[in-house]
Each structure stands twice: as C-alpha cells, then as structure tokens.
DSSP file (Angstrom, degrees, kcal/mol; ACC not computed):
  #  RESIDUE AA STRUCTURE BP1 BP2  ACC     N-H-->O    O-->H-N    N-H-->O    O-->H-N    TCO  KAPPA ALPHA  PHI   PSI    X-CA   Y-CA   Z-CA
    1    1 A X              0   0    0      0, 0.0    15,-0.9     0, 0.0     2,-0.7   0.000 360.0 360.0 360.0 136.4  108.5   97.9  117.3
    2    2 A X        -     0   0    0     13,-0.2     2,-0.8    11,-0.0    13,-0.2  -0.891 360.0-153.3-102.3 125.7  106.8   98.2  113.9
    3    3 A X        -     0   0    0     -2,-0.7     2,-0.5    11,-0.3    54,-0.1  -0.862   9.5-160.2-108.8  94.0  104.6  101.1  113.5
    4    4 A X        +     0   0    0     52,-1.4    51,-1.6    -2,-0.8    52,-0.4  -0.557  28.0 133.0 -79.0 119.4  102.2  100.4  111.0
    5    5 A X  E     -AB  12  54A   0      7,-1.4     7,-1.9    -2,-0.5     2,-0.3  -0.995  45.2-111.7-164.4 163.5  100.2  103.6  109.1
    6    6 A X  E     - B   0  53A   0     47,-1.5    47,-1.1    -2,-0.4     2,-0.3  -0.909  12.3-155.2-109.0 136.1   99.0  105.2  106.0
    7    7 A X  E >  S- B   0  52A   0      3,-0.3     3,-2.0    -2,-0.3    45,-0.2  -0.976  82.9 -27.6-132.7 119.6  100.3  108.4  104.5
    8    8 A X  T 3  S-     0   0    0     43,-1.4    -1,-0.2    -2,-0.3    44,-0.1   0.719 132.7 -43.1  22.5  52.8   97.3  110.0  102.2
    9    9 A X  T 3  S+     0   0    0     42,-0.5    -1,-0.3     1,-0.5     2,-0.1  -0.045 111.9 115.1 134.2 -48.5   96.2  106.8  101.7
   10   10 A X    <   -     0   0    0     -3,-2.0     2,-0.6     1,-0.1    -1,-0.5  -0.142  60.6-115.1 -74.7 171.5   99.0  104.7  101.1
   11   11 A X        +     0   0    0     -5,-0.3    -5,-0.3    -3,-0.1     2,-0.3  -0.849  42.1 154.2 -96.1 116.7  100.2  101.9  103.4
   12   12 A X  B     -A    5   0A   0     -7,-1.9    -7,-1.4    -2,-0.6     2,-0.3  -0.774  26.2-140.5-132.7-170.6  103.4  101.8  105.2
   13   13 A X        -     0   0    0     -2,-0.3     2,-0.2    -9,-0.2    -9,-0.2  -0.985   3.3-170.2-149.4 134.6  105.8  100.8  108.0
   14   14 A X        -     0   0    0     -2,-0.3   -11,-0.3     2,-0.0    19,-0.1  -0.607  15.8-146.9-158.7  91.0  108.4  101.9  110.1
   15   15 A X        +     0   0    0     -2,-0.2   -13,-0.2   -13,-0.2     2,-0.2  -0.340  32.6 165.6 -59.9 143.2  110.7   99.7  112.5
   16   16 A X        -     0   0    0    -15,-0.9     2,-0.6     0, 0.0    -1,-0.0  -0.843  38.2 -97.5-120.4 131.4  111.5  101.6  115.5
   17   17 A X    >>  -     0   0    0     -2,-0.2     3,-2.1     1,-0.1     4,-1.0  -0.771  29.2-128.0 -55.6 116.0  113.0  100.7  119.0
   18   18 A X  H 3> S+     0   0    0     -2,-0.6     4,-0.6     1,-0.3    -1,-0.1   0.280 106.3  51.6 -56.8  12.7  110.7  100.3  121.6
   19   19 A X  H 34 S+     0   0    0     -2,-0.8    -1,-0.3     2,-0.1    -2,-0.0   0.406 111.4  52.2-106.8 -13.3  112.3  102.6  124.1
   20   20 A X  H X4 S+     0   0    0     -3,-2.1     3,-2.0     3,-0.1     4,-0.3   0.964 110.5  47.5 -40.7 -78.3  112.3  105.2  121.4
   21   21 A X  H >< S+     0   0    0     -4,-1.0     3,-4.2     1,-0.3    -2,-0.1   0.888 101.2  58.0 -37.6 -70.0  109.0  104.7  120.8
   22   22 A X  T 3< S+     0   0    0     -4,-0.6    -1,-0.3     1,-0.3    -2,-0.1   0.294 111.0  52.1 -56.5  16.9  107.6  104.7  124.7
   23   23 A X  T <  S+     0   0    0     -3,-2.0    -1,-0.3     2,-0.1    -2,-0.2   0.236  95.6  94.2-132.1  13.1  109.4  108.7  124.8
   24   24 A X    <   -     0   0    0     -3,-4.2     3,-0.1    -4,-0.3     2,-0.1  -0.614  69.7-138.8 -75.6 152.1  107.6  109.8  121.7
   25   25 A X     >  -     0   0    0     -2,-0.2     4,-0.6     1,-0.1    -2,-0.1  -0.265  32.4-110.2 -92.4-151.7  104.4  111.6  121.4
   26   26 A X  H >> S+     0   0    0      2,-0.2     3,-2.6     3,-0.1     4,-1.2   0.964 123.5  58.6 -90.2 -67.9  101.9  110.5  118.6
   27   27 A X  H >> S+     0   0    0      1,-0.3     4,-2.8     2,-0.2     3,-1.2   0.824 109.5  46.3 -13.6 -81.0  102.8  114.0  116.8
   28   28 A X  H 3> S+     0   0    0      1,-0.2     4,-1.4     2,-0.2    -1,-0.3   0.696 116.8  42.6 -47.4 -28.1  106.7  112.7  116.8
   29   29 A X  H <X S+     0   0    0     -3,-2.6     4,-3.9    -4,-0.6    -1,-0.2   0.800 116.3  49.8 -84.4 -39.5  105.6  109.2  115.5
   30   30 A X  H <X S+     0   0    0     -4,-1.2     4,-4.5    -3,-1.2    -2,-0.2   0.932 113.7  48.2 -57.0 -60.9  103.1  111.0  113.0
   31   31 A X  H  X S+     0   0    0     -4,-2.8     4,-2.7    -5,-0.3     5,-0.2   0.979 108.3  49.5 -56.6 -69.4  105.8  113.0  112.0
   32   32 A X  H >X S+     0   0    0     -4,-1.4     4,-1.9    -5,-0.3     3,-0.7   0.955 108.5  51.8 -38.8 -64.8  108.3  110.4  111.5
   33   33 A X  H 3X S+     0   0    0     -4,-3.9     4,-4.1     1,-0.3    -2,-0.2   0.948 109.7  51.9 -41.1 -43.3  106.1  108.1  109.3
   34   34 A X  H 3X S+     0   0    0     -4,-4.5     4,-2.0     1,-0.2    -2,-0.3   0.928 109.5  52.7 -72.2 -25.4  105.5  111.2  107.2
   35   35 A X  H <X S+     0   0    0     -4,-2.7     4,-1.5    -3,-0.7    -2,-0.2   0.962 111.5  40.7   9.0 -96.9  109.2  111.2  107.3
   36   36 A X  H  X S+     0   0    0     -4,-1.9     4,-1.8     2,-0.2    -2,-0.2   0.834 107.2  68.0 -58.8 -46.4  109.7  107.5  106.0
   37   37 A X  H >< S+     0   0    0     -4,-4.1     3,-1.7    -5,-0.3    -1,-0.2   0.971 104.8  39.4 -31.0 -72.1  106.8  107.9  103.4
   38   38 A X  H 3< S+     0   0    0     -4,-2.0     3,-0.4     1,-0.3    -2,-0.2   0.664 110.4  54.9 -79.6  -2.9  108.6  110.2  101.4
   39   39 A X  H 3< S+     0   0    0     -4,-1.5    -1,-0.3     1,-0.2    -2,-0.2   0.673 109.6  48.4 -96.9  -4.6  111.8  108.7  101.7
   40   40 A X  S << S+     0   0    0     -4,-1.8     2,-0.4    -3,-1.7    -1,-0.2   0.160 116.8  46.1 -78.9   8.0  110.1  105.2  100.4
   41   41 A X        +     0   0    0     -3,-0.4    -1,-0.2     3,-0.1     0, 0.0  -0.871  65.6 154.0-150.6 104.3  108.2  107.5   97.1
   42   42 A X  S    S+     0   0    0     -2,-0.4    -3,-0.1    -3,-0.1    -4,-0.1  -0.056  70.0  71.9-119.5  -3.8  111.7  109.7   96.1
   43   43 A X  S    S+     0   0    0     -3,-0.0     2,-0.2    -5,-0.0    -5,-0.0   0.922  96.1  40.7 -90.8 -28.2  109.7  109.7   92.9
   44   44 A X  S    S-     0   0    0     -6,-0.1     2,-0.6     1,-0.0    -3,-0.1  -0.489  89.4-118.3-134.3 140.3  106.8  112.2   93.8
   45   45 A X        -     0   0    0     -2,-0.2     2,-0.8     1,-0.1    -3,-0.1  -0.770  37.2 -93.6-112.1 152.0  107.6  115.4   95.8
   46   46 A X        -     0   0    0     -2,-0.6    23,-0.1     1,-0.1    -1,-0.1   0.044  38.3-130.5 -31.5  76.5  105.9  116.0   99.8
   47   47 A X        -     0   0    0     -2,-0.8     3,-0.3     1,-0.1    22,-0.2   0.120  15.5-109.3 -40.5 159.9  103.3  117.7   99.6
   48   48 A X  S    S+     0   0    0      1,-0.3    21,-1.6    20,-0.1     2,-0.3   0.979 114.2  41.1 -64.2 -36.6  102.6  120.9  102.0
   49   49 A X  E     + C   0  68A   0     19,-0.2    -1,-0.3    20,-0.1    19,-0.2  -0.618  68.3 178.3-129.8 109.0  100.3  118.7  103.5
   50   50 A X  E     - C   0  67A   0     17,-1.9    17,-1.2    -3,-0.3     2,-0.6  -0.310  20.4-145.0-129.1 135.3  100.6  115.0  104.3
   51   51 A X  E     - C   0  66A   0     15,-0.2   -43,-1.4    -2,-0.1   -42,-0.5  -0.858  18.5-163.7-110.8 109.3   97.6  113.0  106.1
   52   52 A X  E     -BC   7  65A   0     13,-2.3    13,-2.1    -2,-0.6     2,-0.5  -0.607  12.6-168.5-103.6 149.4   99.1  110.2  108.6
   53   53 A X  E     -BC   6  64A   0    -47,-1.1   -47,-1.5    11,-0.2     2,-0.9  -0.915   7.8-166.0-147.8  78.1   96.8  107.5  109.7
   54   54 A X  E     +BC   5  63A   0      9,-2.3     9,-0.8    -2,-0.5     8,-0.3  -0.839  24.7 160.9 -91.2 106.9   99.1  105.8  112.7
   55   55 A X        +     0   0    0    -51,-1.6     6,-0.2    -2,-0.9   -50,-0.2  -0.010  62.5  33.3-110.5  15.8   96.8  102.4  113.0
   56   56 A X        +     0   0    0    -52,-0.4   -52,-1.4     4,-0.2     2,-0.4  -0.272  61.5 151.6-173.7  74.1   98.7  100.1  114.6
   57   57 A X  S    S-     0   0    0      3,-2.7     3,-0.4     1,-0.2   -54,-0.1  -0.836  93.8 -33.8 -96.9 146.8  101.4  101.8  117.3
   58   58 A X  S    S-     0   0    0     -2,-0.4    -1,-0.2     1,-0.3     3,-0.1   0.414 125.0 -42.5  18.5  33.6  101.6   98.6  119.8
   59   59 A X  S    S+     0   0    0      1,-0.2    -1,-0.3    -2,-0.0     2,-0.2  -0.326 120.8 104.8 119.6 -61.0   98.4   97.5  119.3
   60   60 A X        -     0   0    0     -3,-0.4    -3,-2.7    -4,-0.1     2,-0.8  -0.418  61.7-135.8 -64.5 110.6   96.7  100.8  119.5
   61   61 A X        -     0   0    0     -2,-0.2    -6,-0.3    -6,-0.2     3,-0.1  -0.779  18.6-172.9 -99.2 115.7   95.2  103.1  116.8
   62   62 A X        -     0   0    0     -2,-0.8    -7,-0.2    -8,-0.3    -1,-0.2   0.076  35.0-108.4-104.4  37.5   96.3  106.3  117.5
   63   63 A X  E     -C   54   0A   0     -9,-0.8    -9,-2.3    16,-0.1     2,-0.3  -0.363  36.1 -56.7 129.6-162.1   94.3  108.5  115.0
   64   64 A X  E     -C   53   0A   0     16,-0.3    16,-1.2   -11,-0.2     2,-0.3  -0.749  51.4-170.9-117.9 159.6   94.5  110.3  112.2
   65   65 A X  E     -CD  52  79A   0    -13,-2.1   -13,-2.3    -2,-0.3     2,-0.7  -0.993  22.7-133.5-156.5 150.1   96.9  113.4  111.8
   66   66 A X  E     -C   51   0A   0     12,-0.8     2,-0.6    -2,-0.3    12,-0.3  -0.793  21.9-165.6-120.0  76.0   97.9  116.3  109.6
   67   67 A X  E     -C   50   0A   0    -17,-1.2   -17,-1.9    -2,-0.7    10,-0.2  -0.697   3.2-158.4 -87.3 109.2  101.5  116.8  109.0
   68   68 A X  E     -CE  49  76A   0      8,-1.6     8,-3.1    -2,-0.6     2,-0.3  -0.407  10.6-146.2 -50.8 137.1  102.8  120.1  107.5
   69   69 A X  E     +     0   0A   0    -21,-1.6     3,-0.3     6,-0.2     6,-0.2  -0.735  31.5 165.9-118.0  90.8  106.1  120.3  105.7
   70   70 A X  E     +     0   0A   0     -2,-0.3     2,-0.3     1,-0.3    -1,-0.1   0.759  69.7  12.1   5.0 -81.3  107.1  123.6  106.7
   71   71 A X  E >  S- E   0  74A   0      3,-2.0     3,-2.8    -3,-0.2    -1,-0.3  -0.876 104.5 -90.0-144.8  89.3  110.3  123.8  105.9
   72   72 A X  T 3  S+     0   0    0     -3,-0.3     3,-0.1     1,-0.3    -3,-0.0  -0.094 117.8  16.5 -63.5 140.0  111.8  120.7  103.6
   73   73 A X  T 3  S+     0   0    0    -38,-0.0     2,-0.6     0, 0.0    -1,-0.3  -0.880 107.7  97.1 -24.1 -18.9  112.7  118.5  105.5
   74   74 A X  E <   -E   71   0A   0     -3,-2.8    -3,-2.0     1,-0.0     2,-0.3  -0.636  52.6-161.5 -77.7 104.2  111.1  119.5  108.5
   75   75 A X  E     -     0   0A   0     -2,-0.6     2,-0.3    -6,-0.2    -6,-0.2  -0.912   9.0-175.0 -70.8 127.6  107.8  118.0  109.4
   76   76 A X  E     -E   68   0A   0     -8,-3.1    -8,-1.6    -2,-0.3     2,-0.4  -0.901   5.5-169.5-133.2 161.0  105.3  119.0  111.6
   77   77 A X        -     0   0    0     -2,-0.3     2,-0.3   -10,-0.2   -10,-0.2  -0.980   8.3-177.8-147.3 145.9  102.3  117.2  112.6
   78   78 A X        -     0   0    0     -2,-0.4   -12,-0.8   -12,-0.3    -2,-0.0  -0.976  35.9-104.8-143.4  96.5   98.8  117.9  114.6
   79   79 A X  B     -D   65   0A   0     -2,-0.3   -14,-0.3   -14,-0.2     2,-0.1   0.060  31.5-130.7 -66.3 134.4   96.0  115.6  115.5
   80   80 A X        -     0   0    0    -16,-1.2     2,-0.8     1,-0.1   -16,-0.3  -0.242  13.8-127.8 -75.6 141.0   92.5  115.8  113.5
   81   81 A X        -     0   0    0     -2,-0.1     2,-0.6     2,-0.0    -1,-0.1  -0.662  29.7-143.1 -82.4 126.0   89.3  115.9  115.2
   82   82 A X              0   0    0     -2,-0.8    -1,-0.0     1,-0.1     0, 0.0  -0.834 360.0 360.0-106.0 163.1   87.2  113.1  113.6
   83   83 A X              0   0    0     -2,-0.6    -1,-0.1     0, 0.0    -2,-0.0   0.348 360.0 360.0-102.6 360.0   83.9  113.7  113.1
C-alpha cells in the first residue's frame, strides 16, 4: 500500500504492506512517515518537532499529527485537534 502524506509541508510517500499497515495505528503510520521524511532530506537535521499530514492511507485522510523526536531516532507522534 502507498501511504501518501506531507511532513511540515513537504510531500512524500511510503510503500508499506498492506497487512502491516491494517495492524498499525495512525500514530505508528504518522510516526513512520516522519521516519521516511528524514531519511529522504539527510541534508537538513529533524526537528524536535515534525508536523505529519497522512492524506491518503487507503483512501482515507487520516489527519494531521505532531511527531516529537524525543530521542534521535525515536519518533513519537500524537494527533492534532483541528480547529
């Protein structure tokens, strides 16, 4: 499955299995993109906080989200109330 979203802005992608996918939560998918962001931008370092925009899980936009990096590598990620 491709799981299409934007991290602070930018656009990305991130092939997955679908039976991966169907035991993830949106936090774990969120997390992952921010994940795959920085490891497509090696130029630029993570910021403490990264804003993930998962807009195209199977069909389905599942929101916007606010992934800390904690502890590099370790991302962790928490869904935003939109207003």
């Amino acid at each position: 499955m491709i799981i299409r979203y934007s991290a602070n802005t930018l656009p990305g992608q991130l092939l997955l299995p679908n039976g991966y996918v169907d035991m993830c939560t949106p936090e774990d998918l969120a997390e992952l993109a921010t994940a795959a962001h920085w490891q497509d931008h090696p130029e630029d370092t993570p910021t403490f906080v990264t804003v993930v925009h998962l807009w195209d899980v199977d069909g389905h936009d599942l929101g916007l989200f606010e992934v800390r990096c904690e502890k590099r590598p370790v991302f962790t990620a928490s869904p935003l109330r939109q207003a």
